[in-house]
N, C-alpha and C positions, 0 to 999 in steps of 0.2 A: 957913275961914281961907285969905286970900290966899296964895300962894309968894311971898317975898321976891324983891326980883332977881337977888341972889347964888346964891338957892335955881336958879333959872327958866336962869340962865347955866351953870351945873352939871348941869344934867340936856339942856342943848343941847348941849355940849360932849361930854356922858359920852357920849349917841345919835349925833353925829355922827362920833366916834372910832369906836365900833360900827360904823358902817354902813362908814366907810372901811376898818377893821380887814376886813371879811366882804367887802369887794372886792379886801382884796390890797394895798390902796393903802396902808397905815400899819403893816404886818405886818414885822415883820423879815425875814421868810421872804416868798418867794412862790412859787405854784406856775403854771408856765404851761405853757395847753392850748389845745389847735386845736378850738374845738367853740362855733361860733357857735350862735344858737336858732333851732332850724327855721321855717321860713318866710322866714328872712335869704337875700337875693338880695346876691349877693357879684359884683362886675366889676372880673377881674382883667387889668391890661395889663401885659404882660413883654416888653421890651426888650432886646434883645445887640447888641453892635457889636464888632469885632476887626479890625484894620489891621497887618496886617506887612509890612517892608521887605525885602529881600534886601541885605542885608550882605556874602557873600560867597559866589563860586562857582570852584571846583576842579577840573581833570579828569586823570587821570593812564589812558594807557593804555600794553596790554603787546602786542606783536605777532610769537607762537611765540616766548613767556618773556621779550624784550627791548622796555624802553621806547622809544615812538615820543612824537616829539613832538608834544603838543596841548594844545591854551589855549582856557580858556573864554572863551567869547562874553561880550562885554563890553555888558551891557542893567542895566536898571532893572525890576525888576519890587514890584508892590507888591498886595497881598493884600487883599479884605477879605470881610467877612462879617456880615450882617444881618438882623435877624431881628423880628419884631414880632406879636406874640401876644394876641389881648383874648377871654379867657373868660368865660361867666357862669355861678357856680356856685348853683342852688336847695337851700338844704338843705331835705334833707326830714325827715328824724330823727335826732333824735340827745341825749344830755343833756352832763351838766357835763366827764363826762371823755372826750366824743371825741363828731363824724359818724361817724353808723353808716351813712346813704343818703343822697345826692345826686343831682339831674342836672345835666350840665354839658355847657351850648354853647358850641361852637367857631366864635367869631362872626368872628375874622378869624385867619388864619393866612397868614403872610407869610416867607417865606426868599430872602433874594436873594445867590450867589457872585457875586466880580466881581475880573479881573485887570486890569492896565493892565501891559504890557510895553512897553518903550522902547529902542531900541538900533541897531547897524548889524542889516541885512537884518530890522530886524520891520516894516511896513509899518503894522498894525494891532495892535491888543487886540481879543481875543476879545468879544464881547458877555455883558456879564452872564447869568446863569442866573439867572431868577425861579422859583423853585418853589412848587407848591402843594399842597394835601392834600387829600384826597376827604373827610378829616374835617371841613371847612372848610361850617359853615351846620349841621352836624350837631347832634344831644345824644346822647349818653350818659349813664344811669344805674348808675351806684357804687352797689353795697352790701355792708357787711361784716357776714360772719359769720366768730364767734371768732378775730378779729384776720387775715382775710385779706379781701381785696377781689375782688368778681367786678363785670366791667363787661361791659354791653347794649344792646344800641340803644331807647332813652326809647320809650313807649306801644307807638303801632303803628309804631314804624318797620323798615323792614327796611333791611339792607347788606350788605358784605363782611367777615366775618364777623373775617376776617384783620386789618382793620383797628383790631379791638377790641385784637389782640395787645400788649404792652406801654407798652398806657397805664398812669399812673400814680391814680390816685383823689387825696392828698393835693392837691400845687399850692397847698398856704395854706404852706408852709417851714416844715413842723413838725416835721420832718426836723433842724432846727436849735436846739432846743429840749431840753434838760434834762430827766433825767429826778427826778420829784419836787420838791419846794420846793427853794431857793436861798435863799442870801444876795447881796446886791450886793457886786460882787468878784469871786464866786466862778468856775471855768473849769472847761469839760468840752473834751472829747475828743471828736471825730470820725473817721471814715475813707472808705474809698474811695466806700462808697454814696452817703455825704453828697453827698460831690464830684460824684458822677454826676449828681444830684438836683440838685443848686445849678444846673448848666447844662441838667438836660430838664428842669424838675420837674412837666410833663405828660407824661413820657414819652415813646415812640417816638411823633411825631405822623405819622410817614407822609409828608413829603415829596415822596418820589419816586415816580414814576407808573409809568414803563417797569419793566418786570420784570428786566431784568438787573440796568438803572441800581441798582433796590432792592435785592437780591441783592448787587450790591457792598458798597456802604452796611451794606446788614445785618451784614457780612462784616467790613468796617472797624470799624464801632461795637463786636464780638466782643472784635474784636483788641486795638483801645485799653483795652476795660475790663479783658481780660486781664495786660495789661500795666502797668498804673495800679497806682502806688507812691506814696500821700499818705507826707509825708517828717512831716510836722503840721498839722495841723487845730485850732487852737485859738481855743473861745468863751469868751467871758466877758460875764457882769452887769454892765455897764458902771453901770446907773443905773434908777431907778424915782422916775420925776415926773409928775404930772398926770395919772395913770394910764394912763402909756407906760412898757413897759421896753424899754431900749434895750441889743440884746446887740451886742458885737462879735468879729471873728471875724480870723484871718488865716492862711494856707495855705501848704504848697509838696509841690509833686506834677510828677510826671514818669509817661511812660507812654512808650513804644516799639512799633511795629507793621511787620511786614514780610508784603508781599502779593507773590506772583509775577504781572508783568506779564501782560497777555491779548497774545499777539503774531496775527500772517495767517498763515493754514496754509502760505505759501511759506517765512518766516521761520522754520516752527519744522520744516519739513522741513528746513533746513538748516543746524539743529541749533545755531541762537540761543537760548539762556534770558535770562532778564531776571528783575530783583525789585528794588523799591522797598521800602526803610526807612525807616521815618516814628520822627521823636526831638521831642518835646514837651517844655518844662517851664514847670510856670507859677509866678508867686508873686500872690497876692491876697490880698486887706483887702477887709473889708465889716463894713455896718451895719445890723440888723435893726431895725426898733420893732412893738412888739406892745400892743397895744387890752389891759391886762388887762378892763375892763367887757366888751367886745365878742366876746374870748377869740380873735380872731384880728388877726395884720398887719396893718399899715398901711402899710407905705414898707420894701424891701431897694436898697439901694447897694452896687455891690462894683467894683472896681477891681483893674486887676493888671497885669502883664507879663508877656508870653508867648515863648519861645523856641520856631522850629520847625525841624529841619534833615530835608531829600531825600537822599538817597542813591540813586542809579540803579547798579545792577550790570548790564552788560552779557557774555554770554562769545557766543563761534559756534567752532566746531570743525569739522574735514572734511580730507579728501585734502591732509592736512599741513600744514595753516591751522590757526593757535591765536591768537584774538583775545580781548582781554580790556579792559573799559572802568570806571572808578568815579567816577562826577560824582555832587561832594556840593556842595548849594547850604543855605546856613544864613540864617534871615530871624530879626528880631526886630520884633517891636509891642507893641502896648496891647490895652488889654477892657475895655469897660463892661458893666456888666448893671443893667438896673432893676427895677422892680417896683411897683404899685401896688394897691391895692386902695380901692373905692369903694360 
């Protein structure tokens, strides 16, 4: 006996509700996971940009307890910062609720500082700093055992050994992701690690070559996370269509850092100190969309404002000499960060 058509419409219907429902895509609920199917070749390019102005700069000094008079230098200075990142990640293993092993190359790695100062007595701006990483051309294999990651240099390769040091394994922003099934609507909570993860989410890549230069850097990056107070962190399910869910996100975080100045052995024989205060605050909005079929990203957008203020502490004392200086300069800009995956 034939099925009717009504019969033949109802059982196309009831099977293709099924298969949507077992993707996630028709479920009230969803659950979402970082855990493509091994053998997936994933190429990731991550993007940063950051532009800040100097707004304003102050300098009051004291000379044996009484004010002297002095006025900041009247320039234009403007900030920026650049970055451009294309990974290829192999998974190797892994099933429905996470990569257990990966290898991942580091196909281009690009960091570029650059000031532009303008004013009486500046002649020039410094020349950009292009930096580069020894990670750069490299792979790296991730592998987790009982929810921790150890990372090694891919087959036979050998390196410096240091430079395995805090890498991240992750890099698909899963860090940003809920835990268990959701409803659309629904909002989680983040905090500082998130934060940290949102701007390296490969981790320490190594930048800097020179051993002191790194040592600083190490020093700073310490200090900032020390100091890092997310104010909120808040996601939310924005939506689930076509089998994208789209979370969004928005922040506000502050962090504070103070490093004593490297001075010339003449200057600190005569008994100058120095220390730099670094004052951050950022606010940002961002947009994630996540492959539920795929089980990873596709496209991160995030946006913000950034405040930064310098503080220079200057003192020198001696045979009845008491000097004392505080130039604070406060800049404000923008931040993009992108993301893609291919």
């Amino acid at each position: 006996m034939l099925l009717g058509p009504g019969i033949v419409m109802n059982l196309l219907q009831t099977t293709t509700l099924g298969a949507l429902a077992a993707l996630g895509l028709l479920a009230d609920e969803v659950s979402l996971v970082h855990a493509p199917e091994a053998g997936t070749s994933l190429t990731r390019t991550f993007e940063q940009s950051m532009t800040m102005e100097l707004v304003d700069s102050t300098i009051e000094v004291e000379v044996n307890g009484e004010p002297a008079e002095a006025e900041a230098p009247e320039i234009e200075v403007t900030l920026t910062q650049s970055e451009r990142l294309v990974i290829v990640d192999e998974i190797v293993e892994g099933d429905e609720s996470g990569v257990t092993s990966l290898k991942r190359t580091f196909e281009t790695l690009e960091h570029v500082n650059a000031q532009e100062v303008t004013g009486e007595g500046i002649e020039e701006s410094p020349e950009p700093e292009e930096q580069t990483s020894a990670l750069a051309g490299r792979t790296v294999a991730f592998t987790a055992e009982d929810d921790e990651w150890t990372a090694a240099w891919a087959d036979d390769e050998e390196g410096d050994e240091e430079l395995l040091d805090g890498l991240e394994a992750d890099g698909g922003f899963a860090f940003l992701l809920p835990d268990g099934a959701i409803e659309v609507g629904a909002e989680w909570e983040l905090g500082a690690e998130a934060f940290i993860l949102l701007g390296e989410p490969f981790g320490d890549l190594h930048f800097l070559g020179e051993d002191e230069e790194a040592e600083r850097s190490d020093e700073f990056d310490e200090l900032f996370e020390e100091g890092l107070e997310v104010e909120s962190f808040v996601c939310t399910l924005e939506s689930v269509e076509d089998g994208v869910a789209t979370i969004t996100f928005s922040l506000e975080a502050t962090t504070a850092v103070e490093q004593e100045d490297e001075l010339p052995e003449e200057a600190v024989a005569m008994g100058v100190e120095a220390t730099t205060e670094l004052e951050f605050a950022f606010e940002m909005e961002g947009t994630l969309a996540w492959q539920l079929e795929e089980r990873r990203m596709s496209s991160l957008e995030v946006t913000g404002e950034v405040a930064m203020s310098i503080r220079n502490l200057q003192s020198a004392s001696g045979d009845g000499f008491e000097f004392e200086a505080d130039a604070l300069q406060e800049f404000e800009g923008e931040l993009s960060w992108s993301a893609t995956v291919e």
